[in-house]
N, C-alpha and C positions, 0 to 999 in steps of 0.2 A: 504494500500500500504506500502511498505517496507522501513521505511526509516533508512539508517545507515547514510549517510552525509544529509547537509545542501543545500539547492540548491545549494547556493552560492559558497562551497565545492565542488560541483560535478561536476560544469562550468569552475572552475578553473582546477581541474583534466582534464575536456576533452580539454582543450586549450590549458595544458600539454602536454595529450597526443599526442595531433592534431603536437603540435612544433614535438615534438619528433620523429614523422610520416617523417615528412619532413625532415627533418636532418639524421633522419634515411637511408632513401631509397636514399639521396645523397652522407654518407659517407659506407654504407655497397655497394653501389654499385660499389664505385670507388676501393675501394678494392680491386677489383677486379684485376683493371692493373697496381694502383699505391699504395701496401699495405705503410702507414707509421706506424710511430709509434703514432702520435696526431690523424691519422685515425682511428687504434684500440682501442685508448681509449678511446675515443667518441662511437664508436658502444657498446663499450662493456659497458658506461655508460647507452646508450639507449636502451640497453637492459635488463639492470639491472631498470631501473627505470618504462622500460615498461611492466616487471613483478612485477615491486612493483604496477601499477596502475592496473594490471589484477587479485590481492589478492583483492581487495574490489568487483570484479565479482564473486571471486573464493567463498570467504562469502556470497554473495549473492545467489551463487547457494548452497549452504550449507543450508541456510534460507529457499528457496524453497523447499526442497528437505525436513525437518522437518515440514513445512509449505504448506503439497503437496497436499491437496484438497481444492483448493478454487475456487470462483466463479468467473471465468472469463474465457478467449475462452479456455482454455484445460476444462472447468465446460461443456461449450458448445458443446465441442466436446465428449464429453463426454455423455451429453444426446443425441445428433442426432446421435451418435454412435448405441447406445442402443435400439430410435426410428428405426436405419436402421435393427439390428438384430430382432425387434421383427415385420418387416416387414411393418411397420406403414409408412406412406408417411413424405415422407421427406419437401416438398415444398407445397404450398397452396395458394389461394390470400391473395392478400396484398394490397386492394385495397387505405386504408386510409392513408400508407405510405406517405411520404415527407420530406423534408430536416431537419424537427424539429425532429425526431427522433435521438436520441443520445444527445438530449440539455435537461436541468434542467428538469425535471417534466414527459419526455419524453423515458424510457429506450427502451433498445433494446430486445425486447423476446429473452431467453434462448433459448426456442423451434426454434428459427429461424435460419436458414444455408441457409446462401449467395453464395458458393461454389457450382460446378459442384459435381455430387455424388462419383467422382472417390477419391478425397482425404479419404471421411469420410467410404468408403468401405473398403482404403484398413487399415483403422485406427477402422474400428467398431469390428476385431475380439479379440482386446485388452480391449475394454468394457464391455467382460463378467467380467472382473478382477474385485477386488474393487479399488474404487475411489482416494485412494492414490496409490495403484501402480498403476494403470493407469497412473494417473499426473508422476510419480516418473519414469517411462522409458521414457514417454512423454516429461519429462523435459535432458532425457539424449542425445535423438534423438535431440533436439535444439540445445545443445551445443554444439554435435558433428555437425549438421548442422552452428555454429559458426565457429569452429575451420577450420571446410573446406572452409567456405568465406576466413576466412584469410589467409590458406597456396594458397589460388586460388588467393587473393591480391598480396601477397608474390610475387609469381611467374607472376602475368601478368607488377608488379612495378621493379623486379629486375630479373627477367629470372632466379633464381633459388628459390626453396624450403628449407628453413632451418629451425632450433630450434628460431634461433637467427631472420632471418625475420619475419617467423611467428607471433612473439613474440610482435614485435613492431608491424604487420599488424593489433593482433590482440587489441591491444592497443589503435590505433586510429580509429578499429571498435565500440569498447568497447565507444569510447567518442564520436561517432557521434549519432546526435539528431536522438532517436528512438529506438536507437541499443538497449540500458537496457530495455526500457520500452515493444521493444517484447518479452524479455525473462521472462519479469514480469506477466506479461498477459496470457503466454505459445498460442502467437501467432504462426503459420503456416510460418510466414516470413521466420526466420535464414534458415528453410530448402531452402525459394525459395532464398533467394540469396546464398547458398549454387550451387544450380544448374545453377543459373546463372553463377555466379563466375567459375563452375568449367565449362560452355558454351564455356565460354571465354577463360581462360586459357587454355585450351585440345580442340583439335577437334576433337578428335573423339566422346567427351561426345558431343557436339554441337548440335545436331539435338534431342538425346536425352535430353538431360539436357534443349533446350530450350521449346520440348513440354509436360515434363513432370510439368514444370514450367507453362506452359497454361492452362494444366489439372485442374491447382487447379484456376489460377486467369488470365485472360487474356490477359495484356500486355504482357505474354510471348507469345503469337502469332505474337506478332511485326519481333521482331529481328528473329524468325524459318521463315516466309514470307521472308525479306530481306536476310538472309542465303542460303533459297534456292534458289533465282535466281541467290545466285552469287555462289556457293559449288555446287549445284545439286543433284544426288543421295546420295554422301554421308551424307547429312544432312538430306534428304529424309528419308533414311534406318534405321538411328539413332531414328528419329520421329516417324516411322512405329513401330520401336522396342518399345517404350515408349508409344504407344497408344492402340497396341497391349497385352501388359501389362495391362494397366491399365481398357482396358473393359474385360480383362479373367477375373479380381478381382471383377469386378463389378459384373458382371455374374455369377460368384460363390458366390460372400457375400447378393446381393441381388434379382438373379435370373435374365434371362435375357430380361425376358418381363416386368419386375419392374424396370431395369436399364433402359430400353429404355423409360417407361414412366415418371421415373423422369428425364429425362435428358430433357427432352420434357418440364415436368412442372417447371423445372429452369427456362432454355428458357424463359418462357410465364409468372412466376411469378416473379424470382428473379434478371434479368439481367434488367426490369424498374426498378427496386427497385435500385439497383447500378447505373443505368445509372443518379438519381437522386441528388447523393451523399448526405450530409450532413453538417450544419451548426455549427455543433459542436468542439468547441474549451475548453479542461481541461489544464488549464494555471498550474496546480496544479501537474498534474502527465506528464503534456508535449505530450498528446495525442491530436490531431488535425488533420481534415482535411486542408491541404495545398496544394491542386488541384491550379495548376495557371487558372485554366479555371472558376471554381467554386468561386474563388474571383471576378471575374465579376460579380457575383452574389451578393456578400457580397459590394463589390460596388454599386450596382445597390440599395440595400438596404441601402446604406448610403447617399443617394442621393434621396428617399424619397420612392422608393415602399415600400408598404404595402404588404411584404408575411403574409397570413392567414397558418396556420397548417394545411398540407394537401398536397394531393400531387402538384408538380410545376403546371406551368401553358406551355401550349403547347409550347412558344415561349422560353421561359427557357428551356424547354427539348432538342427540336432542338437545340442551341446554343450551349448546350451541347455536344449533340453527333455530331456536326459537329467540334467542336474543340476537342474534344477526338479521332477523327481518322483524322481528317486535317494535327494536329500537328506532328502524328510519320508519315504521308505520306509526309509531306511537308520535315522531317530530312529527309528524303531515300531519298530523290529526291537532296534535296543539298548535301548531302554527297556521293551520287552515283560515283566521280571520285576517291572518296579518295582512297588511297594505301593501307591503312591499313585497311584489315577487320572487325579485332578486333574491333576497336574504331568505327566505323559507327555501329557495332552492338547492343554497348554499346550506345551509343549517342540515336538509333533510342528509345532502351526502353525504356532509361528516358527520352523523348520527351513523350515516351508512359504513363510513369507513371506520370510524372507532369501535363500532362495533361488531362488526366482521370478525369471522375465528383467527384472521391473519390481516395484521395491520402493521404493514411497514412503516419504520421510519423514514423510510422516503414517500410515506403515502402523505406525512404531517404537514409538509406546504400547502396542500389542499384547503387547509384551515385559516391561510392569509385570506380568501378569498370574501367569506362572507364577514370575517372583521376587516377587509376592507370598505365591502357597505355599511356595517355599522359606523364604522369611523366618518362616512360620508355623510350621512343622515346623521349624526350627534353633529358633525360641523356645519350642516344646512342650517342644522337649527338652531344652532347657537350664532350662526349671521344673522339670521333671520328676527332673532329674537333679541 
């Protein structure tokens, strides 16, 4: 793993950044009706400093980018890529799976793709490449999957898009717990909060951007559900369009009776695998599941069960998937009067995402999102008022 600071160093950066977020989005926004002069020089300090703390991202993507084949999920994607072009089956049983996967002694097979086929299709015709460009555009689509969470923060925290928001947005994306470590790994994330982000901020991406986002990992089913019953067709058509998409690619990268059969053997083999999540906590690289639902677990084990390796036991499964869909039904249902769309949209996912049996630390960005429209709505109304 990459290290240019000190933990210690990189804590203090992100609590930097985190202040400067906030002080940010209060004086760039007032700005707006009240420019001073101690208002400008504050923004323009926070923005200077919040492109001094985006140079040790800007290095780090440098390092990658010389450092561009390595083993981790772009390695992965990389081989399922290759297995989907040489027509080999994607998914298989898993019968021995269980929470100890991903813990000391226990890795995770390369070979193995958790994911619906439509991501790795429309990413297998880049696998004929060699392995360093592969990783090396793979690593540019992330960033630019970066940069658009943050002009999509930008704009849902201050109703506009600049150089200057962006900048700080993307400052305290950069220092929330997860945010480096999916770009390290060349996780799939930055894209999905990419399309989340951009869900929220635009509507018209909205139906698209939220099931293109389902596509690959399911909590974006949440928020496209609660969308459509309050938007309708236009979230509908958005959906249509991004689904529509995504099985032509399938159908062309892996045939269309080979698409339908893995979409079948996900299904059947890798959605228990997920629905189990995992016990694994790397205090070292800040990778962890932190499912709130899965800590019951982790509780239930500190309190005297004996989990054996292997897959859970019936009564842990149920608990699970009934708190995995409880929790984002139970937000839509309290948040059903709210006024503002945005924010119950956002709220319902990360209800969705926290509560899921597997909740990456790189899923936690997600969560800038609707305290960005909080923070918008508390500062409307504090001009206004």
């Amino acid at each position: 793993m990459h290290e240019l600071l000190s933990d210690w160093q990189r804590y203090l950066l992100g609590v930097a950044a985190l202040a400067f977020g906030i002080f940010g989005v209060l004086h760039l926004r007032r700005q707006d009706t009240a420019p001073t002069r101690w208002g400008r020089g504050v923004s323009l300090a926070l923005v200077a400093v919040s492109v001094l703390y985006l140079a040790y991202l800007g290095e780090l993507a440098y390092w990658l980018w010389v450092n561009a084949a390595r083993r981790d999920d772009m390695m992965r994607y990389y081989i399922i890529g290759n297995r989907a072009l040489a027509g080999r089956p994607l998914y298989w049983p898993w019968p021995d799976y269980g929470p100890h996967i991903l813990t000391p002694g226990h890795p995770y097979p390369h070979n193995r793709y958790p994911y619906p086929p439509f991501f790795i299709s429309a990413l297998a015709p880049l696998a004929n490449l060699p392995v360093a460009t592969f990783a090396r555009i793979w690593y540019v689509v992330l960033y630019a999957g970066f940069v658009a969470y943050a002009a999509s923060l930008a704009r849902l925290a201050t109703g506009r898009i600049t150089p200057a928001r962006v900048a700080v947005a993307a400052a305290v994306l950069a220092a929330t717990p997860g945010a480096q470590l999916a770009l390290m790994v060349a996780n799939v994330e930055p894209v999905l909060w990419a399309l989340f982000g951009l869900a929220l901020a635009f509507s018209r991406a909205r139906g698209f951007g939220f099931m293109a986002s389902a596509m690959v990992k399911l909590y974006g089913a949440w928020p496209l559900l609660v969308a459509t019953s309050r938007e309708g067709w236009r979230v509908l058509r958005g959906a249509g369009v991004a689904l529509a998409l995504g099985t032509a690619v399938c159908a062309l990268v892996l045939g269309p009776a080979a698409f339908v059969g893995a979409l079948l053997d996900w299904a059947r083999y890798m959605v228990p695998v997920v629905g189990q999540g995992t016990f694994m906590v790397d205090r070292v690289h800040g990778a962890a599941n932190v499912s709130l639902s899965f800590a019951g677990l982790r509780v239930a084990r500190g309190l005297g069960w004996e989990y054996q390796p292997g897959p859970l036991p019936s009564w842990a499964r149920l608990y699970l998937t009934l708190l995995g869909i409880g929790a984002p039904l139970l937000c839509a249902w309290l948040t059903r009067r709210m006024d503002n769309a945005v924010l119950r949209y956002g709220l319902v996912t990360v209800a969705a995402v926290l509560f899921a049996p597997l909740c990456w630390t790189t899923y936690l960005p997600l969560l800038l999102a609707p305290l960005a429209v909080a923070v918008r709505l508390w500062l409307s109304a504090d001009v206004l008022g």
